[in-house]
C-alpha positions, 0 to 999 in steps of 0.5 A: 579358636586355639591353633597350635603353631609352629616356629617360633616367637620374636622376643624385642625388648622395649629399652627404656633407658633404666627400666620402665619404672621412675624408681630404676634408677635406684638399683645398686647395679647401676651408677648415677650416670649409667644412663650416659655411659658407653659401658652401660650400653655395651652391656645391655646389647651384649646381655640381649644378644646372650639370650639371642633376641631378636631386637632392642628398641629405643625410643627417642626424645625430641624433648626433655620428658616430665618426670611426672609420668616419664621415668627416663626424660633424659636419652641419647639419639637413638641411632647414635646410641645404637651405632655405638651397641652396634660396634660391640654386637654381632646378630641382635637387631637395633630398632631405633624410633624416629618421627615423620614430623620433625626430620627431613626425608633424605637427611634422614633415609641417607643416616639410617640406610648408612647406620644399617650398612655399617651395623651388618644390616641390623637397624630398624625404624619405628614410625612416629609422627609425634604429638605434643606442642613442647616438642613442636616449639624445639623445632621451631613450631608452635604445636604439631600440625593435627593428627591425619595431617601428621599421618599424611606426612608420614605415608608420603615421608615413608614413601620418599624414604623407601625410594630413596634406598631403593636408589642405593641399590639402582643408581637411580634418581628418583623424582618425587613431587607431592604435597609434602616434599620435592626430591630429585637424587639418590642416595650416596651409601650401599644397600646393606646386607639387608637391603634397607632398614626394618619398618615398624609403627606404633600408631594406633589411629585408624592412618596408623594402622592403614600405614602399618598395614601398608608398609610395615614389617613389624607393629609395636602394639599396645594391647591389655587383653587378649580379645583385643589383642586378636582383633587387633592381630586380625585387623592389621594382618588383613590389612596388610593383605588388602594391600597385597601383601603377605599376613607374614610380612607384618609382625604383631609385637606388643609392649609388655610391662614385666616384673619378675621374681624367682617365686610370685611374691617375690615378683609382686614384692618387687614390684610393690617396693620398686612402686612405693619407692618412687613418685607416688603420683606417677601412675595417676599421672602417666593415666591422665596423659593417656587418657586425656583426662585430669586423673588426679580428680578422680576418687582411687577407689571410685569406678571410672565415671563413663565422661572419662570413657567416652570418646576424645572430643576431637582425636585430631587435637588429642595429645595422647596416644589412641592405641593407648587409650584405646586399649585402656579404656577397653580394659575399664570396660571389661573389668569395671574397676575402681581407679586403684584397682585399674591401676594395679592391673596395670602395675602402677603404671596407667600404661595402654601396656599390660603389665606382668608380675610372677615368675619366668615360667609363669611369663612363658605360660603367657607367652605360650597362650597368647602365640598359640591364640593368634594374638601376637608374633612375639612381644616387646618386654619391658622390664621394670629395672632392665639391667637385672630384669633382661639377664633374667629373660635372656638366662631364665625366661628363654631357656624355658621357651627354647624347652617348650620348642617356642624359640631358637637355640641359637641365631639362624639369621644375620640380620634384622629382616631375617630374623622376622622372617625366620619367625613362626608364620601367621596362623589362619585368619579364617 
Protein backbone atom coordinates (compact mmCIF):
# COMPACT_ATOMS: atom_id res chain seq x y z
CA UNK A 1 0.00 0.00 0.00
CA UNK A 2 0.93 3.35 -0.95
CA UNK A 3 2.47 5.66 2.09
CA UNK A 4 3.01 9.14 1.59
CA UNK A 5 6.51 9.76 2.93
CA UNK A 6 8.09 12.56 4.35
CA UNK A 7 11.89 13.97 3.66
CA UNK A 8 13.41 13.53 0.67
CA UNK A 9 14.80 11.26 -2.08
CA UNK A 10 18.80 10.54 -2.66
CA UNK A 11 19.73 11.41 -6.36
CA UNK A 12 23.47 9.44 -7.16
CA UNK A 13 24.43 9.52 -10.51
CA UNK A 14 25.90 6.00 -12.00
CA UNK A 15 29.28 7.86 -13.76
CA UNK A 16 30.11 5.83 -16.55
CA UNK A 17 32.68 7.72 -17.89
CA UNK A 18 30.52 9.09 -21.52
CA UNK A 19 27.27 7.78 -20.83
CA UNK A 20 25.66 4.55 -20.75
CA UNK A 21 25.22 4.31 -24.30
CA UNK A 22 28.37 2.85 -26.72
CA UNK A 23 27.73 5.88 -29.38
CA UNK A 24 28.34 8.98 -26.30
CA UNK A 25 31.21 9.46 -27.19
CA UNK A 26 29.74 10.74 -30.55
CA UNK A 27 28.39 13.86 -29.09
CA UNK A 28 29.62 17.30 -30.25
CA UNK A 29 30.37 18.40 -26.64
CA UNK A 30 33.04 16.34 -25.77
CA UNK A 31 36.47 15.85 -27.59
CA UNK A 32 37.95 12.57 -28.34
CA UNK A 33 39.92 12.56 -25.23
CA UNK A 34 37.47 13.81 -22.97
CA UNK A 35 37.49 10.59 -21.03
CA UNK A 36 41.35 11.09 -19.87
CA UNK A 37 41.22 14.89 -19.34
CA UNK A 38 40.89 16.66 -15.88
CA UNK A 39 38.94 19.51 -17.31
CA UNK A 40 36.08 16.92 -18.04
CA UNK A 41 36.16 15.64 -14.64
CA UNK A 42 35.93 19.06 -13.09
CA UNK A 43 32.82 19.65 -14.91
CA UNK A 44 30.81 16.60 -14.56
CA UNK A 45 31.52 17.15 -10.24
CA UNK A 46 30.76 20.69 -10.64
CA UNK A 47 27.36 20.25 -12.84
CA UNK A 48 26.43 17.18 -9.90
CA UNK A 49 27.32 19.55 -7.00
CA UNK A 50 25.12 22.37 -8.98
CA UNK A 51 22.04 20.16 -8.67
CA UNK A 52 23.01 19.32 -4.86
CA UNK A 53 23.36 15.60 -5.47
CA UNK A 54 23.69 13.73 -3.22
CA UNK A 55 26.86 11.47 -5.06
CA UNK A 56 28.56 10.50 -8.21
CA UNK A 57 29.75 6.77 -8.56
CA UNK A 58 32.27 5.34 -10.68
CA UNK A 59 32.91 2.09 -11.44
CA UNK A 60 36.41 0.67 -11.68
CA UNK A 61 38.36 -1.54 -14.15
CA UNK A 62 40.73 -4.11 -13.20
CA UNK A 63 40.64 -4.84 -17.06
CA UNK A 64 40.60 -3.53 -20.27
CA UNK A 65 36.33 -3.75 -20.79
CA UNK A 66 34.62 -5.48 -24.41
CA UNK A 67 33.51 -2.99 -26.63
CA UNK A 68 30.96 -5.33 -27.37
CA UNK A 69 28.63 -5.08 -24.48
CA UNK A 70 31.24 -2.18 -22.39
CA UNK A 71 30.32 1.31 -23.91
CA UNK A 72 33.38 2.71 -21.68
CA UNK A 73 36.33 -0.13 -21.65
CA UNK A 74 39.12 2.35 -20.87
CA UNK A 75 38.70 4.44 -16.99
CA UNK A 76 41.00 5.85 -14.51
CA UNK A 77 41.23 4.30 -10.97
CA UNK A 78 38.45 5.44 -9.42
CA UNK A 79 39.84 6.92 -6.11
CA UNK A 80 42.47 8.71 -8.26
CA UNK A 81 39.66 10.06 -10.36
CA UNK A 82 37.65 11.22 -7.50
CA UNK A 83 40.46 12.70 -5.47
CA UNK A 84 41.20 14.92 -8.53
CA UNK A 85 36.88 15.98 -8.50
CA UNK A 86 37.42 16.33 -5.00
CA UNK A 87 39.81 19.30 -5.20
CA UNK A 88 37.25 21.25 -7.39
CA UNK A 89 33.91 20.08 -5.23
CA UNK A 90 32.79 21.32 -1.92
CA UNK A 91 29.43 19.22 -0.60
CA UNK A 92 28.56 16.34 -3.49
CA UNK A 93 29.55 12.72 -2.33
CA UNK A 94 32.27 10.45 -4.40
CA UNK A 95 31.63 6.85 -4.13
CA UNK A 96 34.34 4.92 -5.72
CA UNK A 97 33.85 1.06 -6.69
CA UNK A 98 36.55 -1.32 -5.52
CA UNK A 99 36.75 -5.59 -5.13
CA UNK A 100 37.33 -7.66 -1.88
CA UNK A 101 39.05 -10.11 -4.56
CA UNK A 102 42.13 -8.36 -5.96
CA UNK A 103 43.23 -5.44 -3.05
CA UNK A 104 44.59 -6.00 -0.14
CA UNK A 105 42.89 -5.06 3.41
CA UNK A 106 45.10 -2.59 4.75
CA UNK A 107 46.90 -1.03 1.73
CA UNK A 108 43.29 -0.56 0.64
CA UNK A 109 41.55 0.84 3.99
CA UNK A 110 44.92 3.07 4.57
CA UNK A 111 44.28 4.76 0.80
CA UNK A 112 40.64 5.19 1.06
CA UNK A 113 40.43 6.29 4.86
CA UNK A 114 43.09 8.76 3.45
CA UNK A 115 41.11 10.05 0.32
CA UNK A 116 37.99 10.42 2.42
CA UNK A 117 40.10 12.69 5.06
CA UNK A 118 41.29 14.91 2.50
CA UNK A 119 37.93 14.94 0.60
CA UNK A 120 36.11 16.52 3.89
CA UNK A 121 34.76 13.27 4.63
CA UNK A 122 32.86 12.56 1.38
CA UNK A 123 34.05 9.09 -0.04
CA UNK A 124 32.50 5.96 -0.32
CA UNK A 125 32.98 2.37 -1.49
CA UNK A 126 30.76 -0.04 -3.52
CA UNK A 127 31.74 -3.49 -2.45
CA UNK A 128 32.56 -5.87 -5.29
CA UNK A 129 33.89 -9.12 -5.38
CA UNK A 130 34.58 -9.18 -9.23
CA UNK A 131 34.02 -12.19 -11.72
CA UNK A 132 35.60 -12.76 -14.81
CA UNK A 133 39.01 -14.88 -15.43
CA UNK A 134 40.42 -11.95 -17.67
CA UNK A 135 40.52 -9.69 -14.71
CA UNK A 136 41.83 -12.60 -12.63
CA UNK A 137 44.87 -13.27 -14.91
CA UNK A 138 45.86 -9.19 -14.29
CA UNK A 139 46.61 -10.21 -11.02
CA UNK A 140 48.19 -13.20 -11.75
CA UNK A 141 44.91 -15.71 -11.41
CA UNK A 142 44.18 -18.08 -13.36
CA UNK A 143 40.26 -17.29 -12.87
CA UNK A 144 38.49 -15.63 -9.88
CA UNK A 145 37.79 -18.18 -7.07
CA UNK A 146 33.83 -19.18 -7.03
CA UNK A 147 31.25 -16.93 -5.99
CA UNK A 148 30.49 -17.71 -1.96
CA UNK A 149 34.28 -18.22 -1.54
CA UNK A 150 34.52 -14.73 -3.06
CA UNK A 151 31.88 -13.47 -0.75
CA UNK A 152 33.35 -14.95 2.23
CA UNK A 153 36.62 -12.79 1.35
CA UNK A 154 34.56 -9.83 1.07
CA UNK A 155 32.78 -10.06 4.58
CA UNK A 156 36.17 -10.90 6.36
CA UNK A 157 37.83 -8.28 4.04
CA UNK A 158 35.00 -5.48 5.19
CA UNK A 159 35.59 -6.79 8.60
CA UNK A 160 39.41 -5.88 8.55
CA UNK A 161 38.94 -2.87 6.57
CA UNK A 162 36.35 -1.39 9.46
CA UNK A 163 38.64 -2.30 12.27
CA UNK A 164 41.35 -0.84 10.61
CA UNK A 165 39.55 2.77 10.58
CA UNK A 166 38.32 2.23 13.79
CA UNK A 167 41.89 2.29 14.88
CA UNK A 168 42.39 5.58 13.19
CA UNK A 169 40.36 6.92 15.59
CA UNK A 170 41.54 4.91 18.88
CA UNK A 171 45.06 4.29 18.36
CA UNK A 172 44.59 0.95 18.80
CA UNK A 173 46.17 -2.20 17.14
CA UNK A 174 43.92 -4.66 16.03
CA UNK A 175 44.64 -8.01 16.05
CA UNK A 176 42.82 -10.29 13.22
CA UNK A 177 43.42 -13.90 12.44
CA UNK A 178 40.85 -15.66 10.43
CA UNK A 179 40.70 -17.67 7.33
CA UNK A 180 41.44 -15.00 4.80
CA UNK A 181 44.09 -12.53 6.50
CA UNK A 182 46.49 -12.04 9.34
CA UNK A 183 46.60 -8.28 10.58
CA UNK A 184 48.28 -6.79 13.53
CA UNK A 185 48.65 -2.66 13.45
CA UNK A 186 46.73 0.12 12.92
CA UNK A 187 46.22 2.79 10.65
CA UNK A 188 48.74 5.70 10.18
CA UNK A 189 46.04 8.64 8.81
CA UNK A 190 43.01 10.53 11.11
CA UNK A 191 39.31 9.94 11.04
CA UNK A 192 37.76 12.01 8.50
CA UNK A 193 35.20 14.36 9.31
CA UNK A 194 32.94 11.57 8.73
CA UNK A 195 34.51 8.90 10.54
CA UNK A 196 35.13 6.39 7.91
CA UNK A 197 34.02 5.98 4.46
CA UNK A 198 30.50 5.06 3.18
CA UNK A 199 29.71 1.40 2.58
CA UNK A 200 27.57 0.37 -0.11
CA UNK A 201 27.23 -2.97 -2.24
CA UNK A 202 26.05 -4.13 -5.52
CA UNK A 203 25.60 -8.07 -5.32
CA UNK A 204 22.65 -9.57 -5.59
CA UNK A 205 23.65 -13.08 -4.61
CA UNK A 206 22.02 -14.29 -1.51
CA UNK A 207 26.19 -13.52 0.35
CA UNK A 208 25.63 -10.15 -1.40
CA UNK A 209 22.59 -9.18 0.05
CA UNK A 210 23.49 -10.94 3.66
CA UNK A 211 26.59 -8.60 3.66
CA UNK A 212 24.34 -5.59 2.31
CA UNK A 213 22.12 -6.36 5.15
CA UNK A 214 24.88 -6.47 7.69
CA UNK A 215 27.21 -3.68 6.95
CA UNK A 216 25.98 -1.66 4.17
CA UNK A 217 24.78 2.02 4.21
CA UNK A 218 23.69 2.13 1.00
CA UNK A 219 22.47 -0.72 -2.04
CA UNK A 220 23.25 0.25 -5.47
CA UNK A 221 20.40 -2.10 -6.96
CA UNK A 222 19.25 -3.29 -10.20
CA UNK A 223 15.73 -3.41 -10.36
CA UNK A 224 13.01 -3.65 -13.62
CA UNK A 225 9.77 -3.58 -11.72
CA UNK A 226 8.38 -2.04 -9.23
CA UNK A 227 6.88 -5.28 -7.42
CA UNK A 228 10.30 -6.57 -7.31
CA UNK A 229 11.75 -3.48 -6.33
CA UNK A 230 9.62 -3.66 -2.91
CA UNK A 231 10.43 -7.12 -2.28
CA UNK A 232 13.80 -6.21 -2.87
CA UNK A 233 13.28 -3.04 -0.49
CA UNK A 234 11.90 -5.28 2.17
CA UNK A 235 14.01 -7.92 2.13
CA UNK A 236 17.17 -5.91 2.54
CA UNK A 237 15.93 -3.64 5.04
CA UNK A 238 14.68 -6.43 7.25
CA UNK A 239 17.89 -7.81 6.89
CA UNK A 240 19.61 -5.14 8.20
CA UNK A 241 17.40 -5.26 11.33
CA UNK A 242 18.13 -9.01 11.63
CA UNK A 243 21.37 -7.85 12.30
CA UNK A 244 20.11 -5.17 14.81
CA UNK A 245 20.20 -2.30 12.85
CA UNK A 246 18.12 0.37 11.82
CA UNK A 247 15.94 -0.16 8.32
CA UNK A 248 17.34 3.82 8.05
CA UNK A 249 20.94 2.80 8.18
CA UNK A 250 20.55 1.15 4.67
CA UNK A 251 19.63 3.05 1.57
CA UNK A 252 17.76 1.25 -1.37
CA UNK A 253 19.61 2.94 -4.48
CA UNK A 254 18.85 1.44 -7.68
CA UNK A 255 20.31 1.98 -11.28
CA UNK A 256 18.11 3.86 -13.71
CA UNK A 257 18.97 4.23 -17.57
CA UNK A 258 17.72 7.49 -18.67
CA UNK A 259 17.06 9.35 -21.93
CA UNK A 260 15.46 12.78 -21.82
CA UNK A 261 14.25 15.14 -24.05
CA UNK A 262 12.09 18.32 -23.64
CA UNK A 263 8.88 16.64 -24.91
CA UNK A 264 8.58 12.46 -25.13
CA UNK A 265 9.36 12.02 -28.71
CA UNK A 266 12.18 13.85 -28.58
CA UNK A 267 13.16 11.73 -25.78
CA UNK A 268 12.43 8.63 -27.75
CA UNK A 269 14.26 10.26 -31.00
CA UNK A 270 16.99 10.57 -29.04
CA UNK A 271 17.21 7.47 -27.79
CA UNK A 272 16.51 5.70 -30.96
CA UNK A 273 19.38 7.60 -33.01
CA UNK A 274 21.92 7.71 -29.87
CA UNK A 275 20.91 3.17 -30.35
CA UNK A 276 21.31 3.21 -34.42
CA UNK A 277 24.35 5.21 -34.19
CA UNK A 278 26.20 2.78 -32.27
CA UNK A 279 27.41 -1.10 -32.57
CA UNK A 280 24.11 -2.71 -33.69
CA UNK A 281 25.02 -6.09 -31.65
CA UNK A 282 25.55 -4.30 -28.35
CA UNK A 283 22.17 -4.74 -26.71
CA UNK A 284 22.23 -8.42 -27.82
CA UNK A 285 25.66 -8.71 -26.40
CA UNK A 286 25.28 -6.79 -23.25
CA UNK A 287 21.94 -9.37 -22.63
CA UNK A 288 24.05 -12.56 -23.31
CA UNK A 289 26.80 -11.38 -20.42
CA UNK A 290 23.80 -10.91 -18.15
CA UNK A 291 22.21 -13.75 -18.80
CA UNK A 292 24.64 -16.30 -19.65
CA UNK A 293 23.10 -17.23 -22.47
CA UNK A 294 24.50 -16.87 -26.27
CA UNK A 295 21.87 -14.15 -27.10
CA UNK A 296 22.74 -13.63 -30.60
CA UNK A 297 21.08 -17.34 -31.33
CA UNK A 298 18.14 -16.30 -30.37
CA UNK A 299 15.36 -15.39 -32.96
CA UNK A 300 14.47 -11.06 -32.26
CA UNK A 301 11.19 -11.49 -32.69
CA UNK A 302 10.67 -15.04 -31.20
CA UNK A 303 9.53 -15.26 -27.02
CA UNK A 304 12.47 -16.28 -24.75
CA UNK A 305 12.41 -20.29 -24.95
CA UNK A 306 11.99 -21.04 -21.03
CA UNK A 307 15.90 -23.07 -21.02
CA UNK A 308 17.25 -19.20 -21.43
CA UNK A 309 14.97 -18.76 -18.10
CA UNK A 310 15.90 -21.34 -16.03
CA UNK A 311 18.11 -21.11 -13.30
CA UNK A 312 22.25 -21.04 -14.24
CA UNK A 313 23.49 -24.53 -13.96
CA UNK A 314 25.99 -23.52 -11.22
CA UNK A 315 25.67 -19.95 -9.73
CA UNK A 316 29.04 -20.49 -8.21
CA UNK A 317 30.83 -20.37 -11.56
CA UNK A 318 28.15 -17.91 -13.47
CA UNK A 319 30.06 -15.06 -14.85
CA UNK A 320 27.26 -12.51 -14.78
CA UNK A 321 25.93 -10.81 -12.24
CA UNK A 322 22.68 -12.47 -10.33
CA UNK A 323 20.84 -9.08 -9.17
CA UNK A 324 20.99 -8.68 -12.76
CA UNK A 325 19.80 -11.65 -14.25
CA UNK A 326 17.64 -11.87 -11.73
CA UNK A 327 15.75 -9.13 -12.49
CA UNK A 328 15.99 -9.62 -16.18
CA UNK A 329 14.30 -12.61 -16.12
CA UNK A 330 11.52 -11.55 -13.79
CA UNK A 331 10.67 -8.89 -16.30
CA UNK A 332 10.54 -11.61 -19.33
CA UNK A 333 8.48 -13.48 -16.87
CA UNK A 334 5.95 -10.70 -16.16
CA UNK A 335 5.89 -9.22 -19.75
CA UNK A 336 6.38 -12.41 -21.94
CA UNK A 337 8.09 -10.33 -24.76
CA UNK A 338 9.74 -11.16 -27.86
CA UNK A 339 13.55 -10.69 -27.80
CA UNK A 340 13.27 -7.15 -29.54
CA UNK A 341 10.56 -6.02 -27.60
CA UNK A 342 12.43 -7.23 -24.01
CA UNK A 343 15.13 -5.06 -25.53
CA UNK A 344 13.19 -1.89 -25.91
CA UNK A 345 11.89 -2.11 -22.47
CA UNK A 346 15.04 -1.76 -21.71
CA UNK A 347 16.44 0.90 -24.17
CA UNK A 348 18.50 -1.12 -26.27
CA UNK A 349 20.58 -1.93 -23.45
CA UNK A 350 19.87 -6.21 -22.21
CA UNK A 351 20.72 -4.34 -18.84
CA UNK A 352 19.27 -5.87 -15.11
CA UNK A 353 18.68 -1.91 -15.06
CA UNK A 354 15.32 -0.24 -16.01
CA UNK A 355 15.60 2.24 -18.66
CA UNK A 356 13.43 5.62 -18.79
CA UNK A 357 12.67 7.65 -21.74
CA UNK A 358 10.50 10.90 -21.68
CA UNK A 359 10.62 14.13 -20.09
CA UNK A 360 11.71 15.68 -16.79
CA UNK A 361 8.73 15.79 -15.39
CA UNK A 362 7.51 12.52 -16.60
CA UNK A 363 11.10 11.16 -14.48
CA UNK A 364 9.99 12.90 -11.39
CA UNK A 365 6.55 11.28 -11.99
CA UNK A 366 8.30 8.21 -11.64
CA UNK A 367 10.51 8.93 -8.96
CA UNK A 368 7.55 10.19 -6.99
CA UNK A 369 5.69 6.78 -7.46
CA UNK A 370 8.12 4.86 -6.71
CA UNK A 371 9.48 6.56 -3.27
CA UNK A 372 5.80 7.02 -2.16
CA UNK A 373 5.50 2.96 -2.76
CA UNK A 374 8.40 1.71 -0.68
CA UNK A 375 10.39 0.65 -3.43
CA UNK A 376 13.40 2.72 -3.17
CA UNK A 377 15.39 5.58 -0.88
CA UNK A 378 16.59 7.39 -4.14
CA UNK A 379 17.96 6.33 -7.46
CA UNK A 380 21.42 5.86 -9.16
CA UNK A 381 20.60 7.75 -12.84
CA UNK A 382 22.25 7.16 -15.54
CA UNK A 383 22.17 9.27 -18.49
CA UNK A 384 22.57 8.18 -21.83
CA UNK A 385 25.38 10.91 -22.78
CA UNK A 386 26.10 12.36 -19.34
CA UNK A 387 27.65 15.74 -19.94
CA UNK A 388 24.18 16.82 -21.29
CA UNK A 389 22.27 14.41 -19.78
CA UNK A 390 23.42 15.46 -15.80
CA UNK A 391 22.80 19.30 -16.59
CA UNK A 392 19.47 18.21 -17.69
CA UNK A 393 18.79 16.44 -13.83
CA UNK A 394 20.60 19.10 -12.07
CA UNK A 395 18.78 22.26 -14.13
CA UNK A 396 15.26 20.62 -15.06
CA UNK A 397 14.71 17.06 -13.22
CA UNK A 398 15.22 18.75 -9.68
CA UNK A 399 13.81 21.96 -9.55
CA UNK A 400 10.75 19.82 -10.54
CA UNK A 401 11.27 17.42 -7.15
CA UNK A 402 12.24 20.45 -5.09
CA UNK A 403 8.46 21.82 -6.12
CA UNK A 404 7.04 18.73 -5.34
CA UNK A 405 8.86 19.01 -1.59
CA UNK A 406 10.53 15.55 -2.59
CA UNK A 407 14.15 16.99 -2.39
CA UNK A 408 16.44 19.70 -0.84
CA UNK A 409 16.88 23.24 -2.05
CA UNK A 410 20.08 23.35 -1.07
CA UNK A 411 22.75 21.09 1.07
CA UNK A 412 22.04 20.32 4.57
CA UNK A 413 25.09 18.37 5.39
CA UNK A 414 29.15 18.23 4.78
CA UNK A 415 29.19 15.00 4.23
CA UNK A 416 28.69 11.53 2.58
CA UNK A 417 27.05 9.79 5.66
CA UNK A 418 24.96 12.95 6.15
CA UNK A 419 23.50 13.31 3.48
CA UNK A 420 21.89 9.36 3.56
CA UNK A 421 21.32 10.29 6.68
CA UNK A 422 19.50 13.46 6.37
CA UNK A 423 17.35 11.66 3.71
CA UNK A 424 13.63 10.50 4.15
CA UNK A 425 13.23 7.55 6.88
CA UNK A 426 12.14 4.13 5.93
CA UNK A 427 8.40 3.68 5.43
CA UNK A 428 6.64 0.85 7.73
CA UNK A 429 7.38 -2.52 6.57
CA UNK A 430 4.38 -4.01 8.05
Amino acid sequence: MTQRRTGHVILGINVLVLGYLPAAWQSPLLKKDSFVDPGYWATIGRIAERGTLDAIFLADGPLLGDPAYDANPIRFEPTVNWGYVASVTERVGLVATASTTFNDPFDFAERLLSWDYLSGGRAGWNIVTTRGATAARNFGLPDVPLRDDRYDRASEFVDVARALWESAATGENISHHKEFFDIEGRLRVPPSRQGSPVLLQAGGSPKGRALAGRVAEGVFAAELTKTKAIEHYRLVKRLAQDNGRSPDEVKILPGLLLSLGSTEEEARRRSDELHDAGPAAYSVNWLSQSIGYDASKLDLDERFPEEVLAAPADPQTFQGSIGFRESIVAQIRRTNPTVREYLKQTRYTGSGHAGFVGTPEQLADHIEDWFHSGAIDGFNLQPDVLIDGLAVIADELVPILRKRGLYRHEYETDTLRGHFAAASPTPDLN
